[in-house]
C-alpha positions as CSV (number, residue, x, y, z in Angstrom):
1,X,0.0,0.0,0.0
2,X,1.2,3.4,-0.6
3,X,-0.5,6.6,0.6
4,X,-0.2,9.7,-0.6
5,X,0.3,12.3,1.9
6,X,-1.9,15.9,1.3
7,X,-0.1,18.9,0.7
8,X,-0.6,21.3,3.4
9,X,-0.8,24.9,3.1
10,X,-1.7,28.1,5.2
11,X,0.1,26.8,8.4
12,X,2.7,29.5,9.5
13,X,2.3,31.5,6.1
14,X,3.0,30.5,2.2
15,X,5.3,27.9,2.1
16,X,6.6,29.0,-2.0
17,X,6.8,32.9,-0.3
18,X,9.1,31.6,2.2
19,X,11.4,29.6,0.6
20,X,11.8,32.0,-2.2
21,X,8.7,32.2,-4.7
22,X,9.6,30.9,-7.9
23,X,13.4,30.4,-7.4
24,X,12.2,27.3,-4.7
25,X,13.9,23.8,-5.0
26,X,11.7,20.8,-4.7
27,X,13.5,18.2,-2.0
28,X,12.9,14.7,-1.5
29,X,13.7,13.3,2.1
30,X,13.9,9.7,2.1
31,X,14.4,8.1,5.3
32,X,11.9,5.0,6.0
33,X,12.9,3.7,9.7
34,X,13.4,3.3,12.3
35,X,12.0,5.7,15.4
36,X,15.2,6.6,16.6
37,X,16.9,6.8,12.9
38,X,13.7,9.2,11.5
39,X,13.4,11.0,14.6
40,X,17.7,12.5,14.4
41,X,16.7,12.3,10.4
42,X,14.5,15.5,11.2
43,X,17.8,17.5,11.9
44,X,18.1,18.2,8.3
45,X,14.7,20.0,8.1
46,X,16.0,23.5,9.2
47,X,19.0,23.8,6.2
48,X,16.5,22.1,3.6
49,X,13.7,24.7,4.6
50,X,15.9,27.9,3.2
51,X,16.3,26.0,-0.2
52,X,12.4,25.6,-0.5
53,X,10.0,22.7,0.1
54,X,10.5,19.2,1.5
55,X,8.7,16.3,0.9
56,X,9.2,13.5,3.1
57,X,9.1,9.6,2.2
58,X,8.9,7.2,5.3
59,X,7.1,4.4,6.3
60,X,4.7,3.6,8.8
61,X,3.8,4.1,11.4
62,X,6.7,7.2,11.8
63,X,4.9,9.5,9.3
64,X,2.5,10.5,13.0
65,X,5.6,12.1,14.1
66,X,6.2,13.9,10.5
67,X,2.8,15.5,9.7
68,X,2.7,18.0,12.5
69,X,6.1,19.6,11.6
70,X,5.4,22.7,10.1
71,X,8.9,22.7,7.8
72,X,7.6,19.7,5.8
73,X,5.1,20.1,3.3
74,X,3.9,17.0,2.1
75,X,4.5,13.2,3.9
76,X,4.4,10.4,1.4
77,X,3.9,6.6,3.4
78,X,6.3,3.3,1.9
79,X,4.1,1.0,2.7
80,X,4.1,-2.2,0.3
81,X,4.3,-1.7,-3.1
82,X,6.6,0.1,-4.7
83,X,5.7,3.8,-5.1
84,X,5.2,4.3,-8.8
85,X,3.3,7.6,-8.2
86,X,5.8,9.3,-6.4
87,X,7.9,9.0,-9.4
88,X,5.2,10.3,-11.6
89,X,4.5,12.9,-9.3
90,X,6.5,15.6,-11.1
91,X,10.6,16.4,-10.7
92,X,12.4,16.8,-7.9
93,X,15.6,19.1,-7.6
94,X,17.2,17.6,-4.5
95,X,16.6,13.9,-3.3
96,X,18.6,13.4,0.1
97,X,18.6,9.5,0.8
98,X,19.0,9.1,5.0
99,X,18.4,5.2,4.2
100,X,20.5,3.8,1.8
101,X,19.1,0.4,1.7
102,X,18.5,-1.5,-1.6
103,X,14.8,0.0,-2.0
104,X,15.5,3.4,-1.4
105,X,18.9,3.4,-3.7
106,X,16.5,2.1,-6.4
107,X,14.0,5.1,-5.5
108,X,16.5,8.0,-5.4
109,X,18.0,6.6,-9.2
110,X,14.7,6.4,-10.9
111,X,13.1,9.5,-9.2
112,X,13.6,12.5,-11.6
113,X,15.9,15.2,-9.9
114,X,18.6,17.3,-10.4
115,X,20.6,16.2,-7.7
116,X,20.9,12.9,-5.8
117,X,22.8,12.9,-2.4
118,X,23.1,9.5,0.1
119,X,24.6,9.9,3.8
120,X,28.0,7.9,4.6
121,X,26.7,5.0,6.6
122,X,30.5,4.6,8.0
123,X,29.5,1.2,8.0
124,X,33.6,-0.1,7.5
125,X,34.5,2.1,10.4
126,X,31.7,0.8,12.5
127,X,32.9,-2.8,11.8
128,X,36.4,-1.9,12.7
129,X,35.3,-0.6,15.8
130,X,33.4,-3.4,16.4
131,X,36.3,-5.8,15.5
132,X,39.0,-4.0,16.7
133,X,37.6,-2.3,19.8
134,X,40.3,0.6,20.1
135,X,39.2,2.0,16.6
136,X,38.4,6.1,16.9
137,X,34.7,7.0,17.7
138,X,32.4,7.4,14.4
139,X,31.0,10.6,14.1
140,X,27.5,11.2,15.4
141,X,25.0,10.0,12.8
142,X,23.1,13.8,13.2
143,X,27.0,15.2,12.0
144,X,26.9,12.6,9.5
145,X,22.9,13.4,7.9
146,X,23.8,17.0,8.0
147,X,27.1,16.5,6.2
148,X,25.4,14.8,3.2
149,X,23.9,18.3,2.6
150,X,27.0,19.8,2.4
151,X,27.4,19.9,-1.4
152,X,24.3,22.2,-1.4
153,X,26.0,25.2,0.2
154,X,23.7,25.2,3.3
155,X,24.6,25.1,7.2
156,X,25.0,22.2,8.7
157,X,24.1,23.1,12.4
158,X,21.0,21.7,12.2
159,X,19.4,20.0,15.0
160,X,16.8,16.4,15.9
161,X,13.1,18.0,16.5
162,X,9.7,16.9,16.6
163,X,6.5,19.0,17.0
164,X,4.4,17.9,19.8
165,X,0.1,19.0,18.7
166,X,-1.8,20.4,21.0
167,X,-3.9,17.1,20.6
168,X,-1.3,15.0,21.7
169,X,-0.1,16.8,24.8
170,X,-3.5,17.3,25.7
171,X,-3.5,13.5,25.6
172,X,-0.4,12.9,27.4
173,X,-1.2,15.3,30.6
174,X,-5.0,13.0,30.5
175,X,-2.3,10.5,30.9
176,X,-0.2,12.2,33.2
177,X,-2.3,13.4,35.1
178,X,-2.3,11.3,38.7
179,X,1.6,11.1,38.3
180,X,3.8,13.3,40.4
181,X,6.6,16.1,39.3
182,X,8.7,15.8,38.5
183,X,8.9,12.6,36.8
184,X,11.0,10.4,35.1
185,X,10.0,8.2,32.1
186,X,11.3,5.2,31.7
187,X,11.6,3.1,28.9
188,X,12.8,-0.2,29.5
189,X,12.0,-2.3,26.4
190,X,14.3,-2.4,23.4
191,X,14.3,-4.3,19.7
192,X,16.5,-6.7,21.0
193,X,16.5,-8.5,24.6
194,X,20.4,-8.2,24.4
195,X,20.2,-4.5,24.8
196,X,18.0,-4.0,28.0
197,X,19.4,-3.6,30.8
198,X,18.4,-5.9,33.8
199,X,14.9,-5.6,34.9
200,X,16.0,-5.9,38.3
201,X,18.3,-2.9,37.9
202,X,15.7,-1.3,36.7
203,X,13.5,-1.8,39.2
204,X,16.4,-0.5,41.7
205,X,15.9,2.7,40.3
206,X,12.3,2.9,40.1
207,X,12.4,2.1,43.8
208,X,14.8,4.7,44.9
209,X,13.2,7.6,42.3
210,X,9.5,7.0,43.9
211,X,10.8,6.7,47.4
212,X,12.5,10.2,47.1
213,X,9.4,11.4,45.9
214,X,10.2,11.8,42.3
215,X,7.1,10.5,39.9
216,X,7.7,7.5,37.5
217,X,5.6,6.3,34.2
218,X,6.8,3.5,32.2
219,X,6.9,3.7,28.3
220,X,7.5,1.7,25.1
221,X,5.2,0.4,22.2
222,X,3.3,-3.1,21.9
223,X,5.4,-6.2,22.7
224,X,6.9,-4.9,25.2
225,X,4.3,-5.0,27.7
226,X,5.8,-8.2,29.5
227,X,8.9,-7.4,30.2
228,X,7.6,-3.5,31.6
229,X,5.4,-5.4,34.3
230,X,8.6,-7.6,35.5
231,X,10.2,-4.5,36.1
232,X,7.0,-3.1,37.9
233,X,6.9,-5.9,39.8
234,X,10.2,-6.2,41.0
235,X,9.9,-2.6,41.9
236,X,7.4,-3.0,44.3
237,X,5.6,0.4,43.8
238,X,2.8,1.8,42.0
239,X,3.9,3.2,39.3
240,X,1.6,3.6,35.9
241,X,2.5,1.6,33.2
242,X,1.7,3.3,29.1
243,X,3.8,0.4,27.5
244,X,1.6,-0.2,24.4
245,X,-0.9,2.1,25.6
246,X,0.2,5.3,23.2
247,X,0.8,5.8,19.6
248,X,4.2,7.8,18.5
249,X,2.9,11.6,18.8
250,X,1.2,11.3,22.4
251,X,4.5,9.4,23.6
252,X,6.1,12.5,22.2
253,X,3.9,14.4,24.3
254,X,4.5,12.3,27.3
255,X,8.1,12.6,27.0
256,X,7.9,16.5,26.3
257,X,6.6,16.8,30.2
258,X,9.1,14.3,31.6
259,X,12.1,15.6,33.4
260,X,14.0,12.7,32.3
261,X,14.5,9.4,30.1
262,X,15.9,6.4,31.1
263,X,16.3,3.7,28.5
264,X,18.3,1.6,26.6
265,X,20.1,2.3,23.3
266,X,16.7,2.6,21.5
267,X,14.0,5.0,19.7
268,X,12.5,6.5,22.9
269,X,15.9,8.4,24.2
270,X,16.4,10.3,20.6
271,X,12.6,10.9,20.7
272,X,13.1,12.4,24.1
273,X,15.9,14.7,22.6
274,X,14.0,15.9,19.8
275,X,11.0,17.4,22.4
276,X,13.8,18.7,24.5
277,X,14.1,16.4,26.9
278,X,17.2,14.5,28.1
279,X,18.1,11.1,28.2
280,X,20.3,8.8,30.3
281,X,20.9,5.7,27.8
282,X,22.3,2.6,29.2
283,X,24.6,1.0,26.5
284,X,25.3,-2.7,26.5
285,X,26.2,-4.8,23.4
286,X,26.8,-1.4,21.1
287,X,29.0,1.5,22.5
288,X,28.4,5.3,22.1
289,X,31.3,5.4,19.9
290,X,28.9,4.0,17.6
291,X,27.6,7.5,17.0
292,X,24.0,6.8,18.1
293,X,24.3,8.4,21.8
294,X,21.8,11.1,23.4
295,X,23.0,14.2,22.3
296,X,21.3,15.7,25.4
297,X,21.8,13.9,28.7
298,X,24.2,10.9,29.2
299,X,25.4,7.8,27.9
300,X,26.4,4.8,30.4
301,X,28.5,2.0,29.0
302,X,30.9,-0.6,30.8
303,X,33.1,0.0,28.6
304,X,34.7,-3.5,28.6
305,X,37.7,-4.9,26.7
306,X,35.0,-7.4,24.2
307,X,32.5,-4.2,23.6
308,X,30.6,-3.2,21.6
309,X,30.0,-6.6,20.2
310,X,27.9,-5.8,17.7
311,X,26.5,-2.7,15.2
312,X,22.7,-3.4,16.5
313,X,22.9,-5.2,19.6
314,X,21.3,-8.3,17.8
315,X,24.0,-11.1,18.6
316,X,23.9,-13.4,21.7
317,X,26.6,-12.5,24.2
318,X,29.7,-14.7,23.3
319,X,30.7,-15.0,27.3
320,X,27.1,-16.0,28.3
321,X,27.3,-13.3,31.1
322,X,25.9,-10.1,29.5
323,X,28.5,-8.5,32.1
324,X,28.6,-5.2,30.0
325,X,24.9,-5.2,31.5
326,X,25.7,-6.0,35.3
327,X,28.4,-3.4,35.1
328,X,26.2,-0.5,35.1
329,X,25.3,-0.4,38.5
330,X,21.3,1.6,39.4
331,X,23.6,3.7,42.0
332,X,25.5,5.1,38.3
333,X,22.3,5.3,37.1
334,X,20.9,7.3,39.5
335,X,23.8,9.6,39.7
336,X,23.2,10.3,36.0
337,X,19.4,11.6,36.1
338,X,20.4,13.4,39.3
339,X,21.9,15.7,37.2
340,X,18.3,16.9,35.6
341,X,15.9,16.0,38.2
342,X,17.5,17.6,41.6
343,X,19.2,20.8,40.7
C-alpha cells in the first residue's frame, strides 16, 4: 500500500513565499525507519527549509511524528508496493537518501531530480570498531545526515526536532495526570532483549526515584508490555505503566513533560531529545562510539575490553554473562538523572 500524503498549506504562512517564490527547490527526504533513525533524520529540516519545500518519504507508522512539523510540506507513506506515483508525481531538484538500503537506492536513481545525495553509513569504520575495539569513535550519525547536505552550500548546524500538537499533549497530561513532578520516564524495552538492561536494575531505580518522591511512568510500544510489568513488579511500587498504551505523537507528548529518560540504546531516548528532553541511555552490546548516543543527557557504558559486540545489539553475548549489563550499576544510574531531576 502506498499513501499519498496531502499537501498542506496556510500553516505559518506561504510555504513558496518563504522559501523564495519561484526560485524554490523541490526536495525529496527519504528516510523510511526506524524511530530513533527518522526522529535524528528530522535534523536536516532546518537547512533544507531555506532551499524551498520538502517532501518526506517514510514508512509507517513514523509518518504520525512527521505531519505536524510545520517545515515539511507533504508526507508520502512506503508501505508495500513500490511507489510508482511518487515518481510520476512531477521532478524533484534535490533527493537526500537518509536510508540507503536496496529500496531506497533504487527510488533515489529512478526519481527524476537534479541532484541525488546518500549519507555515509561509515558502516567499514563501524565494523572496525566493532572488530577492533580501540578504533576512533564514528561521528554522530546527526554530523553525518547533516554532512550529506554539504554539497548544497547550506549550514550544517542543524538539529533532531519533533512537534508535539496540541492534541497529543493534551493527551499525554489525560495520561499524566495522577503522576507526580517531577517525573521520570522510563523506557525499558528495546528491539533486541540483548540491549535491555536488567529488569532488576531497573527496578532498583524505580524504587529509589519513587521513594525520594520523584514521579515514574513507564513507556514503550506493543510487545513490550511483558517485560515492563517484570520490572513493575520487582519494583514494588505503583507506578503507571503506558507500554503499548500510546501511539508515537502522544509518547512524544508524554516525553515533552518528563524531566527525564531512562532507556536503553533505543527510539524512545532520541525521541526524548528531539521534544527537548534529556536522556540517560544505558549501552550494552553497542557503545556510544557508535555515534548513536543522546545528544542531550548521558550515555552509560561498561566499557569492557570485548564491547561493543555488535553494530545493532542483535547477537547473543559470546561469554554468556551479558557483564557489559551488570556493570552499570542503578547507584550510576541514578547519579546520571540526578543531574536533571534535583538541581
Amino acid at each position: 500500500m502506498f499513501r499519498w500524503g496531502v499537501p498542506r498549506r496556510g500553516r505559518g504562512g506561504d510555504r513558496e513565499a518563504q522559501a523564495g517564490g519561484d526560485g524554490a527547490l523541490r526536495c525529496l527526504v527519504v528516510r523510511l525507519s526506524s524511530l530513533g533513525d527518522v526522529v535524528l533524520a528530522t535534523a536536516v529540516l532546518d537547512p533544507l527549509r531555506e532551499l524551498g519545500r520538502i517532501t518526506w518519504l517514510t514508512g509507517p507508522p513514523y509518518d504520525s511524528l512527521l505531519r505536524n512539523d510545520p517545515r515539511i510540506d507533504e508526507v508520502v507513506v512506503w508501505e508495500g508496493r513500490f511507489p510508482w506515483r511518487l515518481l510520476r508525481s512531477g521532478r524533484f531538484d534535490v533527493v537526500v537518501d537518509l536510508h540507503r538500503i536496496p529500496k531506497t537506492l533504487l527510488l533515489s536513481a529512478l526519481v527524476p531530480a537534479g541532484r541525488r545525495l546518500g549519507y555515509p553509513k561509515a558502516r567499514r569504520a563501524r565494523v572496525e570498531l566493532v572488530r577492533g575495539k580501540r578504533a576512533s569513535p564514528v561521528p554522530h550519525v546527526v554530523a553525518r545526515y547533516l554532512g550529506t547536505l554539504a554539497p548544497l552550500g547550506v549550514r550544517t548546524d542543524g538539529r533532531p526536532r519533533i512537534f508535539v500538537s496540541e492534541e497529543a499533549r493534551r493527551r499525554a497530561e489525560g495520561l499524566l495526570r495522577d503522576v507526580p513532578t517531577p517525573f521520570v520516564a522510563v523506557a525499558p524495552g528495546a528491539k533486541w532483549p540483548t540491549k535491555r538492561w536488567r529488569p532488576e536494575a531497573f527496578a532498583k531505580v524505580i524504587e529509589k526515584l519513587v521513594d525520594r518522591g520523584c514521579g515514574v511512568v513507564l513507556v514503550g510500544e506493543e510487545g513490550e508490555e511483558e517485560f515492563s510489568d517484570e520490572v513493575r513488579r520487582l519494583a514494588g511500587r505503583d507506578v503507571p505503566s503506558l507500554v503499548g498504551k500510546t501511539d508515537l505523537p502522544t509518547l512524544a507528548g508524554v516525553l515533552s513533560l518528563a524531566s527525564a529518560l531512562l532507556g536503553n540504546d533505543s527510539g524512545p531516548v532520541h525521541l526524548a531529545n528531539a521534544v527537548g528532553t534529556p536522556a540517560v541511555a544505558i549501552f550494552g552490546p553497542t557503545h556510544p562510539k557508535l555515534g548513536f548516543y543522546p545528544l542531550e543527557g548521558r550515555a552509560l557504558t561498561a566499557d569492557l575490553p570485548c564491547s561493543p559486540c555488535s553494530l545493532h545489539g542483535e547477537g547473543p553475548c559470546r561469554r554468556g554473562e551479558r557483564m557489559c549489563m551488570h556493570e552499570v550499576t542503578p547507584d550510576e544510574v541514578l547519579g546520571a538523572l540526578e543531574e536533571f531531576l534535583f538541581k
